[in-house]
Backbone as JSON, one array per atom type, in Angstrom:
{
  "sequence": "XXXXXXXXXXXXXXXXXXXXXXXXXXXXXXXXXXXXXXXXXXXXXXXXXXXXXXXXXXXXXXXXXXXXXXXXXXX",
  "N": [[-3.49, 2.65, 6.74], [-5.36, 4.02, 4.77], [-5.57, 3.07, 0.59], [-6.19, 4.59, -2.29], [-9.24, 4.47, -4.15], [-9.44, 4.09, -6.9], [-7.95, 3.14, -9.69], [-4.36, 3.48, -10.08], [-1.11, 4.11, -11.54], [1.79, 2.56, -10.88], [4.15, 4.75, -10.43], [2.29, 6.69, -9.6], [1.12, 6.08, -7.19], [2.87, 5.39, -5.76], [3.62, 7.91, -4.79], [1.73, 8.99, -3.69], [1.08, 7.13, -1.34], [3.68, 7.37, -0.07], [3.91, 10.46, 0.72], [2.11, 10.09, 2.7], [3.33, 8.84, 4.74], [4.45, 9.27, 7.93], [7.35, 9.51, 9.36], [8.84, 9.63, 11.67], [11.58, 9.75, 12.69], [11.94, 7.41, 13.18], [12.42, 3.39, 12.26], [12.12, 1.96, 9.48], [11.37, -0.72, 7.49], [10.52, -2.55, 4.8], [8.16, -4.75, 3.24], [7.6, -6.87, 0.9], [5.17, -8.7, -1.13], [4.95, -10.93, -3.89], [3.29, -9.12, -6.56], [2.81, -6.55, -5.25], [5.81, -5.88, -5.47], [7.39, -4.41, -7.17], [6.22, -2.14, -6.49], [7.21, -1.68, -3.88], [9.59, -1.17, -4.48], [10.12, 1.57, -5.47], [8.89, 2.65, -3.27], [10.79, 2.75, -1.76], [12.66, 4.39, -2.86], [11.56, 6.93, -2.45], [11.37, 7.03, -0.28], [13.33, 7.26, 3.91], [14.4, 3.97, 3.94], [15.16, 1.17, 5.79], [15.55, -1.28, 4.93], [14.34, -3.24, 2.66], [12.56, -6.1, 1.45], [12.09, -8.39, -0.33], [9.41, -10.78, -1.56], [9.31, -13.91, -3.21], [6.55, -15.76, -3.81], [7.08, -18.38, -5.2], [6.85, -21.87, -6.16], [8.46, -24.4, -6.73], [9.44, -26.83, -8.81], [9.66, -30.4, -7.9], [11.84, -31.92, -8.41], [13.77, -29.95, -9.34], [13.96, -29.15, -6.79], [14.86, -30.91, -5.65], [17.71, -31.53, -7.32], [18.99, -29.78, -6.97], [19.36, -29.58, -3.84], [21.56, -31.85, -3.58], [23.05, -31.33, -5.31], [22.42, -33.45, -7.64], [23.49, -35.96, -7.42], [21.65, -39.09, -7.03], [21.82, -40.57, -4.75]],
  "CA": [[-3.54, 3.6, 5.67], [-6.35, 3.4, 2.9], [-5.11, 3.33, -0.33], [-7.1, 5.22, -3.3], [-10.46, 3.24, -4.83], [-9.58, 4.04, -8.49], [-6.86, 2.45, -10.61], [-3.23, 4.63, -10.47], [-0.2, 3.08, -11.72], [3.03, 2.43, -9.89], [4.44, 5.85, -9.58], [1.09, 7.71, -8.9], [1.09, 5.08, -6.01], [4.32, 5.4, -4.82], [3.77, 9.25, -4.69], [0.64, 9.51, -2.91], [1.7, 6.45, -0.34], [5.12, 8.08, 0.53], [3.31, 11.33, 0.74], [1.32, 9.69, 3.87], [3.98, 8.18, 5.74], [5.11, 10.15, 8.6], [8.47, 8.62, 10.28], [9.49, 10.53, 13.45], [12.88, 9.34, 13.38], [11.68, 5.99, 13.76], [13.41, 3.08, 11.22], [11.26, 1.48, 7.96], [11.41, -2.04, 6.69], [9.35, -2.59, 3.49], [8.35, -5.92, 3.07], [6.56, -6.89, -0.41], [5.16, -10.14, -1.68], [4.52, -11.1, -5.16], [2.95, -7.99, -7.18], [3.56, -5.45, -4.57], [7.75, -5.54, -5.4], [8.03, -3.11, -7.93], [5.32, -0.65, -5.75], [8.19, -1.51, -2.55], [11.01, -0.5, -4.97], [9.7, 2.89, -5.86], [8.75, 3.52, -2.14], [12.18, 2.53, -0.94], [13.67, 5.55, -3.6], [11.24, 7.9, -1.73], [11.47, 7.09, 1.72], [14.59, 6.76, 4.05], [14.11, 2.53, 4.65], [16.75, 0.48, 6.43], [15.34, -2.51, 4.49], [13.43, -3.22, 1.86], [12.72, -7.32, 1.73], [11.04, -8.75, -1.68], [9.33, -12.48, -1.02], [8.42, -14.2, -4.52], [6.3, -16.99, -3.34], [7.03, -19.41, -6.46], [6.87, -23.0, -5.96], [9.75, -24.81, -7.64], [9.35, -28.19, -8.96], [10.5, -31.22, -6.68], [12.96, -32.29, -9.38], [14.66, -28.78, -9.18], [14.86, -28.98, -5.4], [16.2, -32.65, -5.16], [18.88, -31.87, -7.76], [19.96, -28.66, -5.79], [19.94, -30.17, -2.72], [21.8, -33.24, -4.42], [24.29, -31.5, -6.49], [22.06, -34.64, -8.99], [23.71, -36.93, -6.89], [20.45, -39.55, -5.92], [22.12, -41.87, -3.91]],
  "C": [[-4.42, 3.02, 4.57], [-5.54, 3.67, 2.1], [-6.64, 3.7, -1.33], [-8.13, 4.26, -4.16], [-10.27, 3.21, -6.13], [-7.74, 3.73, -8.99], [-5.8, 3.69, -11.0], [-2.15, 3.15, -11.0], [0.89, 3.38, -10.82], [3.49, 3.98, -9.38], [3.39, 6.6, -8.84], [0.78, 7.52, -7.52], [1.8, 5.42, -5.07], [4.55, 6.93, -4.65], [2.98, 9.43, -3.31], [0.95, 8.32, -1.42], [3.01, 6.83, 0.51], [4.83, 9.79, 0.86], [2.58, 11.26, 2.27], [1.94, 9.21, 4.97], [4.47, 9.08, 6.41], [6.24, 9.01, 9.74], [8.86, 8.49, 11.47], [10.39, 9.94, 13.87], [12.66, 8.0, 13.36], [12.22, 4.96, 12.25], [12.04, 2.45, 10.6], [11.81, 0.54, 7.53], [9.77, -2.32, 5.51], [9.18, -3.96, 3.58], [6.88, -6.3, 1.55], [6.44, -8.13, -0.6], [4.66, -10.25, -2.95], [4.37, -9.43, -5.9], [3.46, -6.6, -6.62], [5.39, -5.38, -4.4], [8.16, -4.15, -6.27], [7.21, -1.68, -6.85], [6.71, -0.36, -4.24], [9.28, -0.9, -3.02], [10.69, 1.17, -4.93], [9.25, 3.31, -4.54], [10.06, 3.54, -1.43], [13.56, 3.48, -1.67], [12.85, 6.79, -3.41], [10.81, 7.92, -0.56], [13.21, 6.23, 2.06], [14.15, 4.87, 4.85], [15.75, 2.3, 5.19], [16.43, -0.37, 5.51], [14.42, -2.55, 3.79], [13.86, -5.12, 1.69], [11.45, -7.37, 0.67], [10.72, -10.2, -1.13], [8.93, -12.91, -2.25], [8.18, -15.86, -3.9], [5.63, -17.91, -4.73], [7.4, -20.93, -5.69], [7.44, -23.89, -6.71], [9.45, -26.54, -7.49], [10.09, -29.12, -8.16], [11.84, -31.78, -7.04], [13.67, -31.26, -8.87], [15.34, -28.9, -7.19], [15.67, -29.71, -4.86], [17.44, -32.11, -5.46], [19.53, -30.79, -7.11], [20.42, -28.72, -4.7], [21.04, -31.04, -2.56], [22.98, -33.28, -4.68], [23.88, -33.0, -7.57], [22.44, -35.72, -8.37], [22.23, -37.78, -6.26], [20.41, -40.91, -5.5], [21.44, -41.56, -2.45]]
}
C-alpha cells in the first residue's frame, strides 16, 4: 500500500489507510515502531485488530539494566 506524497496528520492518515484495508474475514496484527505508535493506535480504533503491538526501541543505560537485573545488589 502507497501512502500519500504530501504531509497529512495522524487522523487524515488513519482515515485514508483504514479506508484501503480490505480484511475478508481474515485476522490483523498492527505492529508499530517508534513514531508510527500513535498512527497504530488510531488504526486499531478503526479497524477490527486482534493485536496491536507498540516496540519503543530506546536504549537504556547499562547502569539501569545492571541495577534491575541486580535488585543494586553487585556482588
Amino acid at each position: 500500500m502507497s501512502l500519500p506524497d504530501v504531509v497529512l496528520d495522524y487522523e487524515v492518515l488513519a482515515d485514508d489507510i483504514a479506508a484501503k484495508v480490505k480484511l475478508d474475514g481474515e485476522h490483523l496484527v498492527l505492529l508499530a515502531e517508534s513514531f508510527s505508535g500513535p498512527l497504530a493506535v488510531l488504526l486499531a480504533t478503526r479497524l477490527d485488530v486482534q493485536a496491536l503491538v507498540l516496540v519503543a526501541r530506546i536504549k537504556p543505560p547499562l547502569l539501569l539494566i545492571q541495577f534491575l537485573l541486580t535488585g543494586g545488589d553487585r556482588r
